[in-house]
ROSE-682421 format. One record per residue (C-alpha): residue in three letters; x, y, z. Coordinates in nm, 4 decimals, always signed. Layout:
BEGIN
REC  res         x         y         z
REC  ALA         X         Y         Z
...
END
This chain:
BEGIN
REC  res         x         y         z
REC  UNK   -2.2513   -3.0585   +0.1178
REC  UNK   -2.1301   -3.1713   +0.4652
REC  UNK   -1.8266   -3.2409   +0.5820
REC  UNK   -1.9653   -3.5991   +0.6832
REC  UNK   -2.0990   -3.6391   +0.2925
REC  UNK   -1.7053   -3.5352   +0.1898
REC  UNK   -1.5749   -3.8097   +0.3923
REC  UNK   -1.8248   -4.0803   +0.2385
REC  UNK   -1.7015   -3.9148   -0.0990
REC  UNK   -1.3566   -4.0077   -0.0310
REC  UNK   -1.4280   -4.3884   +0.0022
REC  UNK   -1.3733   -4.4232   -0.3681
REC  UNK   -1.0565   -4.5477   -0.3359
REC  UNK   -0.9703   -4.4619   -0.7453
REC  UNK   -1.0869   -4.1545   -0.6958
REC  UNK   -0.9143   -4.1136   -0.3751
REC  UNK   -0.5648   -4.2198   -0.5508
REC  UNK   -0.5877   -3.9834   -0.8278
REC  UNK   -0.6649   -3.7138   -0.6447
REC  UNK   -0.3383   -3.7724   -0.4066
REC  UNK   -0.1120   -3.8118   -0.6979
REC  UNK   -0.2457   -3.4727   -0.8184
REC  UNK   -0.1857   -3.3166   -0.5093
REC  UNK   +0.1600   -3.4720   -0.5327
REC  UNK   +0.2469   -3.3897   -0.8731
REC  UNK   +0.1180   -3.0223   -0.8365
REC  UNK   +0.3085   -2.9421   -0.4891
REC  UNK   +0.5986   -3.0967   -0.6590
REC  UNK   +0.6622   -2.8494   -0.9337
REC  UNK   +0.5089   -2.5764   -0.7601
REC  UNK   +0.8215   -2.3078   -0.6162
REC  UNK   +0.5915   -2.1662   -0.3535
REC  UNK   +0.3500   -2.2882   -0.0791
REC  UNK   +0.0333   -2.4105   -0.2460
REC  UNK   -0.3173   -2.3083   -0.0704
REC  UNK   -0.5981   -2.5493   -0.0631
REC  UNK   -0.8332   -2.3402   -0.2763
REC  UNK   -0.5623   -2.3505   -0.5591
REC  UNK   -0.5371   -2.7196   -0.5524
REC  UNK   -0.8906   -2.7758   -0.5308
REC  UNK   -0.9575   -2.5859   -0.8593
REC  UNK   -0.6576   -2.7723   -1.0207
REC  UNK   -0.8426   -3.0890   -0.9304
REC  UNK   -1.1568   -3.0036   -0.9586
REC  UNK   -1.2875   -3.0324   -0.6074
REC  UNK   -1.3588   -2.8891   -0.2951
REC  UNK   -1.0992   -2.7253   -0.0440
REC  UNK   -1.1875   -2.9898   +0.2534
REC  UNK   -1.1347   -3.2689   +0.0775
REC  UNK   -0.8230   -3.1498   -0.0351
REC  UNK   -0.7009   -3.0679   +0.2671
REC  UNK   -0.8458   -3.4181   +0.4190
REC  UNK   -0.6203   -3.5445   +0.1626
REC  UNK   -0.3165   -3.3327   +0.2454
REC  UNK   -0.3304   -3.4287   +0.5733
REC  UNK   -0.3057   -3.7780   +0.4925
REC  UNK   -0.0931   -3.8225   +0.2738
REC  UNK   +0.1577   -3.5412   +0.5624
REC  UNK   +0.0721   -3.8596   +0.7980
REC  UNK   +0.1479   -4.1190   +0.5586
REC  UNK   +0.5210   -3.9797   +0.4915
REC  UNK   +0.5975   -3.9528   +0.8939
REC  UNK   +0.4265   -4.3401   +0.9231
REC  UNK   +0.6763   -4.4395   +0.6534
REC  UNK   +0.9807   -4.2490   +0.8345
REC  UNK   +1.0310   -4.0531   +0.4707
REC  UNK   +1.3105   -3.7793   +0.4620
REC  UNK   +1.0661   -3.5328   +0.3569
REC  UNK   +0.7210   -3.3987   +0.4719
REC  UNK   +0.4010   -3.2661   +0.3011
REC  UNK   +0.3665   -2.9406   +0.5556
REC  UNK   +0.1431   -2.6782   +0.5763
REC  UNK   +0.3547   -2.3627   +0.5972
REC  UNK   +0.3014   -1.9733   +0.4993
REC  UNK   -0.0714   -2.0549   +0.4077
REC  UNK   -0.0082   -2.3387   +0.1709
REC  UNK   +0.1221   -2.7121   +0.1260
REC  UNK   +0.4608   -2.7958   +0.0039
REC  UNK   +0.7262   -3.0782   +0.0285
REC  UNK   +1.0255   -3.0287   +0.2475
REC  UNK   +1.3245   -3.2224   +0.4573
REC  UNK   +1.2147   -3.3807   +0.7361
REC  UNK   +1.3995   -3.2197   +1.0591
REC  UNK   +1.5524   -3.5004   +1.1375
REC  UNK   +1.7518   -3.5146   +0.8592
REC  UNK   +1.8966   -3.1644   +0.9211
REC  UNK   +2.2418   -3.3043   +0.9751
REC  UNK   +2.3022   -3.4825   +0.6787
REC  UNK   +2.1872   -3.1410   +0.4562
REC  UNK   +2.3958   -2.9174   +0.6721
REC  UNK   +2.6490   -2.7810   +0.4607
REC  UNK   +2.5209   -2.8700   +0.1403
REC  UNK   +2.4879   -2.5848   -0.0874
REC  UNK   +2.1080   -2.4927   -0.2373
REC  UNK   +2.0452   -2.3436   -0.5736
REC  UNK   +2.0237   -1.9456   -0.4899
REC  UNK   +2.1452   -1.9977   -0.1428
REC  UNK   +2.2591   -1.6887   +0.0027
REC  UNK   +2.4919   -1.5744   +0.2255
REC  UNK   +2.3758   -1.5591   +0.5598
REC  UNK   +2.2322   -1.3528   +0.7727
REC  UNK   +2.4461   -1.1014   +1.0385
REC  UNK   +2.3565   -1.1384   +1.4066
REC  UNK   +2.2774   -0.7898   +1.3718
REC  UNK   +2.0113   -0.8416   +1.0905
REC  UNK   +1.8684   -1.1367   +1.3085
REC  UNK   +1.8506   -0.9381   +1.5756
REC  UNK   +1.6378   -0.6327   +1.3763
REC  UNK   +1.4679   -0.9554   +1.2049
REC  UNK   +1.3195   -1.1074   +1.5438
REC  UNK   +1.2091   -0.7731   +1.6860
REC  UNK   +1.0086   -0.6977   +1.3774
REC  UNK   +0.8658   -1.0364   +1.3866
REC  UNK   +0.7360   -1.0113   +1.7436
REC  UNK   +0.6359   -0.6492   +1.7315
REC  UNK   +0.5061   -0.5899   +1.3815
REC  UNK   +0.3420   -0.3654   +1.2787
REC  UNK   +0.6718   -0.1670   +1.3632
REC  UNK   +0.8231   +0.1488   +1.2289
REC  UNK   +1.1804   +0.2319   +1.1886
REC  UNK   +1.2171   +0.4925   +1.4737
REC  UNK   +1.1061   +0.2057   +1.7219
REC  UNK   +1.2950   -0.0576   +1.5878
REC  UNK   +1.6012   +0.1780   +1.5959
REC  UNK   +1.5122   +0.2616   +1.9538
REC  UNK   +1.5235   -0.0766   +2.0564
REC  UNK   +1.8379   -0.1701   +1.9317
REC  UNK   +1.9622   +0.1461   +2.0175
REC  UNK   +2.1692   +0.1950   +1.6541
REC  UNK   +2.0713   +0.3273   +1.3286
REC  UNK   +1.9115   +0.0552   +1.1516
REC  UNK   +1.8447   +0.1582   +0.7937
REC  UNK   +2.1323   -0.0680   +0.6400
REC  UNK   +1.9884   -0.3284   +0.7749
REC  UNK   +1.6388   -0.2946   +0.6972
REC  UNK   +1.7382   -0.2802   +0.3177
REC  UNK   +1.9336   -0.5977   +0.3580
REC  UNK   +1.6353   -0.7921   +0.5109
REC  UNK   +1.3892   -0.5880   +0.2018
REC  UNK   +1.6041   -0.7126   -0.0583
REC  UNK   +1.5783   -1.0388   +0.0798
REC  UNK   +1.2199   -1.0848   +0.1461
REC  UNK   +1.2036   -1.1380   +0.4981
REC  UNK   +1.0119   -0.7708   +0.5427
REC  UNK   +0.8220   -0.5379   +0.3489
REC  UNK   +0.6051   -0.2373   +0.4220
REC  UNK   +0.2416   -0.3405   +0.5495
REC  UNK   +0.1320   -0.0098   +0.6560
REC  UNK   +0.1698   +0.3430   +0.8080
REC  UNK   +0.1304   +0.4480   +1.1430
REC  UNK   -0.1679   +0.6654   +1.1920
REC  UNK   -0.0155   +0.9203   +1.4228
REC  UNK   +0.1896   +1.2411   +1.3284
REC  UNK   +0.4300   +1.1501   +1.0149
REC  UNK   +0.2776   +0.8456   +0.9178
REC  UNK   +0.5427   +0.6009   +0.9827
REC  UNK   +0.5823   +0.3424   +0.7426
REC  UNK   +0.5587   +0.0345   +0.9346
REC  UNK   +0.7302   -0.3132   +0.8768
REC  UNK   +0.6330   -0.6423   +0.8831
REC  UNK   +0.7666   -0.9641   +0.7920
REC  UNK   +0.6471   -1.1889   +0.4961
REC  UNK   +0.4923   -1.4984   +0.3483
REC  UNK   +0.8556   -1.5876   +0.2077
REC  UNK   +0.9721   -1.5377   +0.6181
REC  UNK   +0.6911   -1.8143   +0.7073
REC  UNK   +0.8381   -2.0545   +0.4932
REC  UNK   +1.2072   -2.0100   +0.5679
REC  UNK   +1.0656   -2.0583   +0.9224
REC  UNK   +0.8121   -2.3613   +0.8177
REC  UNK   +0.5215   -2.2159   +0.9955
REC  UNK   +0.1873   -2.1225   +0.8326
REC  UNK   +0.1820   -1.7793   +1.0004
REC  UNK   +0.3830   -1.4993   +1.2270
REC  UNK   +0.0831   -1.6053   +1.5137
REC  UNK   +0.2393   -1.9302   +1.4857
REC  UNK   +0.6169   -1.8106   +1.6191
REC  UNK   +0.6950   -1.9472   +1.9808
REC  UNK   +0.6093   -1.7208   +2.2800
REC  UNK   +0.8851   -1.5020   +2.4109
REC  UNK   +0.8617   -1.6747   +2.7250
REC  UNK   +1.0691   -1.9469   +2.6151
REC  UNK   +1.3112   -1.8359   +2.5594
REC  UNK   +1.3398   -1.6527   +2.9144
REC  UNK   +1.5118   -1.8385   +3.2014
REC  UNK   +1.2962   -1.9272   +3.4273
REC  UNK   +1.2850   -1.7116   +3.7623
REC  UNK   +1.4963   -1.8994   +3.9739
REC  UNK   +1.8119   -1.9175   +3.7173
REC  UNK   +1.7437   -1.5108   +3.6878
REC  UNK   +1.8035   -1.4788   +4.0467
REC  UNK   +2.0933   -1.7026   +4.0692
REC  UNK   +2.2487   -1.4897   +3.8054
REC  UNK   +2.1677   -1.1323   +3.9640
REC  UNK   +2.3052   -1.2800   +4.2949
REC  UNK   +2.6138   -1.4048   +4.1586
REC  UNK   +2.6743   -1.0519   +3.9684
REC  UNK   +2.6270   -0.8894   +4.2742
REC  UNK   +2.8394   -1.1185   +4.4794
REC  UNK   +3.1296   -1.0545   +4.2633
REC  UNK   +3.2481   -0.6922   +4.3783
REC  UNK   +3.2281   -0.8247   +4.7323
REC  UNK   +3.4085   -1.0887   +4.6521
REC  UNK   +3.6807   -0.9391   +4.4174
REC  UNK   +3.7719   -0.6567   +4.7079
REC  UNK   +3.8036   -0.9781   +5.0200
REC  UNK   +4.0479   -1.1334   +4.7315
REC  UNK   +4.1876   -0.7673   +4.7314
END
């Protein structure tokens, strides 16, 4: 069946409704991300109208100005605050909430999630400290796991970060993280900096 012949399906407007409250009611109770596939055999249907569903129903909510969204995040639908609301939930305390996260784990965190597939040796090297402590604090909380071994002498294990990572971010993947780049000044601010560090010397000695 074609896409086109999905579409016409949906024009059954009962059909249509009891479908979305299924959707609904199943991403509701559901604790993690729910793929398309697994919603489609719930409701016995296909994956594209499911997610042609999904995706209106994600459209609906924003129309509506709702202070929650159906997203697609870490390969599967669920229901979440809308970002805009992220003041008024700041500071409230979530069941299981746990203490947060050192700069020093964010920092091991965001080079694994750039570089992945990583070992321990290079993430060490690039933080320049030993970072075994830290690696079991971001294990025991999901963020990483093992995903491999490197194939040269040793066979590091290599780390990578996780589906449960994805959704803490709200993004369906790790391709999905922003680029490096902006997070970069651009060039001019660089070289205002490097010329005001280099001024400074000069300067300090004619105060001197």
């Amino acid at each position: 069946m074609s896409d086109d012949e999905l579409v016409v399906d949906l024009t059954d407007q009962d059909h249509l409704v009891q479908l979305s409250r299924g959707i609904e009611a199943l991403v509701m109770v559901a604790s993690d991300p729910v793929p398309d596939a697994e919603l489609a055999r719930s409701l016995d249907t296909d994956e594209v109208t499911v997610r042609s569903i999904c995706v209106a129903l994600s459209d609906s909510y924003e129309d509506q100005g709702r202070g929650f969204q159906l997203a697609y995040v870490a390969g599967g639908w669920r229901f979440q605050s809308h970002p805009d609301m992220s003041d008024v939930i700041t500071g409230h305390v979530l069941d299981g909430q746990h203490q947060k996260l050192s700069p020093a784990a964010m920092e091991t965190l965001a080079i694994i999630a750039y570089k992945q597939p990583i070992s321990r040796a290079q993430i060490s090297a690039i933080r320049g400290v030993n970072v075994d402590g830290v690696l079991r604090t971001l294990s025991q909380r999901g963020y990483v796991a093992e995903i491999g071994r490197d194939e040269g002498p040793g066979q590091a294990v290599l780390f990578g970060t996780t589906q449960l990572f994805c959704e803490k971010l709200g993004i369906p993947s790790a391709n999905d993280l922003p680029p490096l780049g902006d997070f970069v000044p651009p060039a001019h601010v660089v070289e205002a900096l490097e010329h005001t560090l280099m001024a400074e010397p000069a300067d300090a000695v004619a105060g001197d």
